[in-house]
C-alpha positions in Angstrom: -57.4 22.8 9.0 -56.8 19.0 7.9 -54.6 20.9 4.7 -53.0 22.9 7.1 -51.6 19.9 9.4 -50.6 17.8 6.2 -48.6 20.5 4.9 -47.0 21.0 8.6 -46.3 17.1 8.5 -45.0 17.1 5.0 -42.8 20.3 5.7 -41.3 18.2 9.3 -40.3 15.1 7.3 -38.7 17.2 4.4 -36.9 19.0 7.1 -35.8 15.1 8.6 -34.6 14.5 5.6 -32.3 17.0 5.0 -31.2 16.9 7.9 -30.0 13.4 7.9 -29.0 13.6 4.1 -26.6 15.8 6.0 -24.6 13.3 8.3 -22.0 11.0 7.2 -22.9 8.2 5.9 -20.6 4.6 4.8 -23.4 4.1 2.1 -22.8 7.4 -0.1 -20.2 10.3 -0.5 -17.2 11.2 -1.9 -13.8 10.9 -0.6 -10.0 11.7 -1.9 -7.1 8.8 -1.0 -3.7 9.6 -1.3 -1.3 7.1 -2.3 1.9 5.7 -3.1 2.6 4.1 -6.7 3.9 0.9 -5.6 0.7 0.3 -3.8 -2.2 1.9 -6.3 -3.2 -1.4 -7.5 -4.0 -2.7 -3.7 -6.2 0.4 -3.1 -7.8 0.8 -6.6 -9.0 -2.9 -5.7 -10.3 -1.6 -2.1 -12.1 0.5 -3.6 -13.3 -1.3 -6.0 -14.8 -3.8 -3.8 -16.0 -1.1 -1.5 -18.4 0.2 -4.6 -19.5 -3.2 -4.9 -21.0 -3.4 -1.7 -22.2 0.4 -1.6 -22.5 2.2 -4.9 -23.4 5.6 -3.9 -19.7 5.7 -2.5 -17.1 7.2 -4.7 -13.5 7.4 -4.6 -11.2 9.6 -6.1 -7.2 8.0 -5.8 -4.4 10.0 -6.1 -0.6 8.9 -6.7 1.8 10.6 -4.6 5.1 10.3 -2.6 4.5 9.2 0.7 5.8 12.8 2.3 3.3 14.6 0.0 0.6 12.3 1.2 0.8 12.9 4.8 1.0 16.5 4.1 -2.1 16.7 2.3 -3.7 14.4 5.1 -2.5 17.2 7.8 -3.8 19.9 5.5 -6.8 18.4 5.3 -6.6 18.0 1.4 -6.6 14.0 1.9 -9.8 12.4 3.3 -7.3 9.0 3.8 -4.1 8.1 2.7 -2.3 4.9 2.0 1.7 4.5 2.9 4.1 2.0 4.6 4.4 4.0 7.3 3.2 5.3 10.3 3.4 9.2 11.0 6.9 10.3 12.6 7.2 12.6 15.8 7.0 15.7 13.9 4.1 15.2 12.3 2.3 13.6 15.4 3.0 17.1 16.9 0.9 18.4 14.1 -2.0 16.6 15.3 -1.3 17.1 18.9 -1.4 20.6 18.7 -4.8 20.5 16.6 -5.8 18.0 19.5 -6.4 15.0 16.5 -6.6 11.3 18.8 -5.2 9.7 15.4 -4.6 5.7 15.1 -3.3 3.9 12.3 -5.1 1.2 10.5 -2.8 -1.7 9.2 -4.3 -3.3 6.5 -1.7 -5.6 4.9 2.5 -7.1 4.8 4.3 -5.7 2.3 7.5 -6.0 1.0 10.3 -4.3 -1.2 11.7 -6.8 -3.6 14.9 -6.3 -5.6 14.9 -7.3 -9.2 18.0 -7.9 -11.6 18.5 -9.0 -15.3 18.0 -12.5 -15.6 21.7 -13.0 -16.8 22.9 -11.1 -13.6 25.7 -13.1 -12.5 24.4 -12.6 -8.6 21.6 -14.3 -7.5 21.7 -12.3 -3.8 22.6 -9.7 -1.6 23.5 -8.7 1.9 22.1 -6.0 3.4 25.5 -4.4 4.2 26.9 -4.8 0.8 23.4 -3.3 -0.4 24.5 0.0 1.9 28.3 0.0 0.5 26.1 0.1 -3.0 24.7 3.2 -2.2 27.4 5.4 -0.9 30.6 3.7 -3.3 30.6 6.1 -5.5 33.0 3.5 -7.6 30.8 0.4 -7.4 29.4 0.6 -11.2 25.6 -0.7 -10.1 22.8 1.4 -10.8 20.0 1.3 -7.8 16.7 1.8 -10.0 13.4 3.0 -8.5 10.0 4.5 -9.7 10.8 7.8 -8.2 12.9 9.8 -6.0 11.0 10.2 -2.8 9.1 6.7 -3.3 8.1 4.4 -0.7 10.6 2.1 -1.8 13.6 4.1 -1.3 12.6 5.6 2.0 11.8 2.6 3.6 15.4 0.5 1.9 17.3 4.4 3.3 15.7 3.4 6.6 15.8 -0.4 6.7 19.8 0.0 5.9 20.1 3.1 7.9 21.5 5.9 5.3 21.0 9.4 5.7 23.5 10.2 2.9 23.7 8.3 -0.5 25.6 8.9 -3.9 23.1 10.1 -5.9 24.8 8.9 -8.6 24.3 5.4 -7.9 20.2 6.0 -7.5 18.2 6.1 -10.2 14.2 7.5 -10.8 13.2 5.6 -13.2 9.8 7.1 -13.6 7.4 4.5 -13.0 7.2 0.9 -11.6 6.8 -0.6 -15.3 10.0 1.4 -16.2 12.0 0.2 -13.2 11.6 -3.5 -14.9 12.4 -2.0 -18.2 15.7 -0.4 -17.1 17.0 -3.7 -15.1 15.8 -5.5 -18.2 18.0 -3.8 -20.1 21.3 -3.2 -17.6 23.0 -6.1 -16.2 24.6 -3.9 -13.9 21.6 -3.1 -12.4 19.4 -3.9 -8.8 15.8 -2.4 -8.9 13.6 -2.0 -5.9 9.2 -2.6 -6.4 6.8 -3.9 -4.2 6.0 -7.5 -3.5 2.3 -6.9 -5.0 3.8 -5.8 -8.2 5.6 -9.8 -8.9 3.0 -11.9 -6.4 -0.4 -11.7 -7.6 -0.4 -15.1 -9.0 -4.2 -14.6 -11.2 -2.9 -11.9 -13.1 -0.7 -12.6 -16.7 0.6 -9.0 -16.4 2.2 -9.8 -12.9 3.1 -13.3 -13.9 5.1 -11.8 -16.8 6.7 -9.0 -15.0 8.1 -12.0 -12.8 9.5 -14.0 -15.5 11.3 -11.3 -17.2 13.3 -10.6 -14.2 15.2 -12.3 -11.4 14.4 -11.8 -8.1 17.1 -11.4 -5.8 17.6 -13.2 -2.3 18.5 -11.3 0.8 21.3 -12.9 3.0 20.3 -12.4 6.6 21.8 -14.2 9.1 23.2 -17.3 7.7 20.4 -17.8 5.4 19.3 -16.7 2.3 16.0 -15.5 2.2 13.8 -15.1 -0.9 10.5 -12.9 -0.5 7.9 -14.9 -0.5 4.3 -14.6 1.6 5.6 -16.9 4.1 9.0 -15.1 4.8 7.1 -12.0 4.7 4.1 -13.2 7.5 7.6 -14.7 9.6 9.3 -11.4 9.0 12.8 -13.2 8.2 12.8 -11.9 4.8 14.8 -8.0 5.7 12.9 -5.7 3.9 9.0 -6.7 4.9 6.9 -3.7 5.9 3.4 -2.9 6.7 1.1 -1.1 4.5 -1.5 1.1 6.6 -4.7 3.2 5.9 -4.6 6.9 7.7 -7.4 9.3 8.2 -8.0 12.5 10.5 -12.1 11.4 10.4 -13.4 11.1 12.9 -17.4 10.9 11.5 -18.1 7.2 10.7 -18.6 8.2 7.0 -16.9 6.7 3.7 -13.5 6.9 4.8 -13.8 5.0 8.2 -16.4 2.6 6.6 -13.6 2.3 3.9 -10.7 1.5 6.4 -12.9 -0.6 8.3 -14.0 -2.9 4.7 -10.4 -2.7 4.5 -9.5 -4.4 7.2 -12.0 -6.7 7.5 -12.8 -10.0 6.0 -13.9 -8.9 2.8 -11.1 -6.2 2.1 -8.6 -8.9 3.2 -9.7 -11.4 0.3 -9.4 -8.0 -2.0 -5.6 -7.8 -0.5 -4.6 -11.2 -0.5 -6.0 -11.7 -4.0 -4.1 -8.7 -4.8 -0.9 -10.9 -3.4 -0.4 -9.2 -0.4 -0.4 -11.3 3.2 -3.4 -9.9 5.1 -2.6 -8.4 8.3 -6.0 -10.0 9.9 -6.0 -13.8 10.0 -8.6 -14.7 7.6 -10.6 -17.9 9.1 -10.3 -20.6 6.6 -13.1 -22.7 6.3 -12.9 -27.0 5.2 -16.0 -29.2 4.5 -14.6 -32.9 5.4 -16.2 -35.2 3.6 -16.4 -39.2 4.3 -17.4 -40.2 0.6 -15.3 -41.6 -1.9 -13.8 -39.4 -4.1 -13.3 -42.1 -7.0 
C-alpha cells in the first residue's frame, strides 16, 4: 500500500512539473527579434545583458527593414521587433480585427545623423535644401544609405515629407560600414546612420568611425544644431526619433521580461552605454563627502 501511494505522489509532482515547465517563463526560452541594421548593436547589447541576468534565455536577432519586421510581427513569425516607429493605421487594423490590445514600449532617443567627407566644403544643412536634394534631379549630391527601405530613409522621407524622390540621387550602399566608406571616398556626398553608430564614446571602432567623417549640422530655426545627446533629449536637433520594442505577447514570458529589462534601469545603462539617451530618467546617485581631497 505505502509503494502504491509513493508512486501516486511521485507520478502528481512529475505531472506539476510538466505542467509548469509548460508556462512562460522570463527565466528560460527562446525568442526571435526582428530588427533594423542601424540599431543591431543596441539590441545585441539588450540581449546580451538580458543573458547575464537569466541564462536559460536565448535570443535569436534578425536584421531586417523595418516594413518586413512588422510584417513578420503580424504574422506571428517575430516574437518582438525593434524599429523607430510605432505601427501605422493599417497595420493597427490588423491587430484590431485579430482583437490584439497592443502598446508600444519606448526604450530609447535616437537620431539620424548625416555624415560628409571631411574636406566637404559644407559644414550644414537645412532641412529644406535637404528635400530640394532629393527630388533635383540636377543637384550632383549623392544621398547614401545602408539600404533602400532602411530606417534611415523612411524616417528622413517622413521627417521632410517626400513621397516621391529621384532615385537617382539615393543611394543603398549596402551596409552602415559602407555608407562611411562611400562618403569617405565622394566629396559630393551626404550619408544618413544612426546616432549610436558615431556616439558610443568606450568603443575605438565608433571613435574612429567619427573621426573619419564630418558630421553635419542641421539649421533649424535660426540655429544650427549639431546631434548631440543633449539636443537629442531637448528635441531641437530635426531628425531625433524614438527607438521602441513591439510584441503581440501577451504571456509574461522572454519577450515581455525582455522589453521590460529593456526599459528598466538595467537595460537603460546597456542603452546609454551603447550611446543612446535613455528614454527612462535614470536616478543618478552622488556620495558627498566633507574630507579633504588633498
Amino acid at each position: 500500500m505505502k509503494l502504491l501511494w509513493s508512486t501516486a505522489v511521485v507520478l502528481m509532482l512529475a505531472g506539476c512539473q510538466s505542467k509548469k515547465s509548460d508556462r512562460p517563463s522570463i527565466y528560460e526560452g527562446k525568442i526571435n527579434v526582428g530588427m533594423d541594421e542601424s540599431i543591431f548593436q543596441i539590441i545585441q547589447a539588450e540581449t546580451d545583458g538580458y543573458r547575464m541576468h537569466y541564462p536559460r534565455a536565448s535570443f535569436v536577432n534578425s536584421v531586417m527593414p523595418e516594413n518586413t519586421a512588422v510584417k513578420l510581427l503580424l504574422e506571428d513569425s517575430m516574437d518582438v521587433i525593434c524599429i523607430t516607429r510605432t505601427l501605422n493605421e493599417e497595420e493597427l487594423e490588423v491587430l484590431k480585427k485579430r482583437e490584439i490590445q497592443y502598446k508600444p514600449a519606448p526604450m530609447a532617443l535616437d537620431a539620424v545623423v548625416l555624415i560628409a567627407h571631411p574636406e566637404a566644403p559644407r559644414a550644414d544643412i537645412s532641412p529644406e535644401e535637404l528635400k530640394r536634394l532629393f527630388t533635383d534631379e540636377g543637384s550632383g549630391i549623392k544621398l547614401v544609405f545602408d539600404s533602400g527601405n532602411s530606417s534611415n530613409l523612411n524616417h528622413m522621407l517622413n521627417r521632410l515629407g517626400i513621397t516621391e524622390f529621384n532615385r537617382k540621387n539615393v543611394v543603398a550602399a549596402g551596409g552602415n560600414q559602407k555608407v562611411f566608406d562611400w562618403v569617405k571616398k565622394d566629396k559630393n556626398a551626404i550619408g544618413f546612420v544612426g546616432y549610436n553608430l558615431i556616439s558610443e564614446k568606450s568603443n575605438e571602432v565608433t571613435r574612429e568611425l567619427k573621426n573619419s567623417v564630418k558630421i553635419l549640422g542641421v539649421k533649424n530655426g535660426g540655429a544650427v544644431v549639431q546631434p548631440s545627446g543633449a539636443t537629442i533629449l531637448e528635441q531641437t536637433y530635426p531628425f531625433h526619433r524614438t527607438i521602441y520594442l513591439h510584441t503581440l505577447g501577451s504571456a509574461w514570458g522572454v519577450e515581455n521580461g525582455f522589453i521590460r529589462f529593456s526599459c528598466s534601469k538595467p537595460g537603460q545603462l546597456i542603452a546609454e552605454k551603447m550611446g543612446l539617451v535613455p528614454y527612462y530618467a535614470i536616478p543618478k546617485e552622488f556620495v558627498i563627502s566633507k574630507e579633504d581631497v588633498n
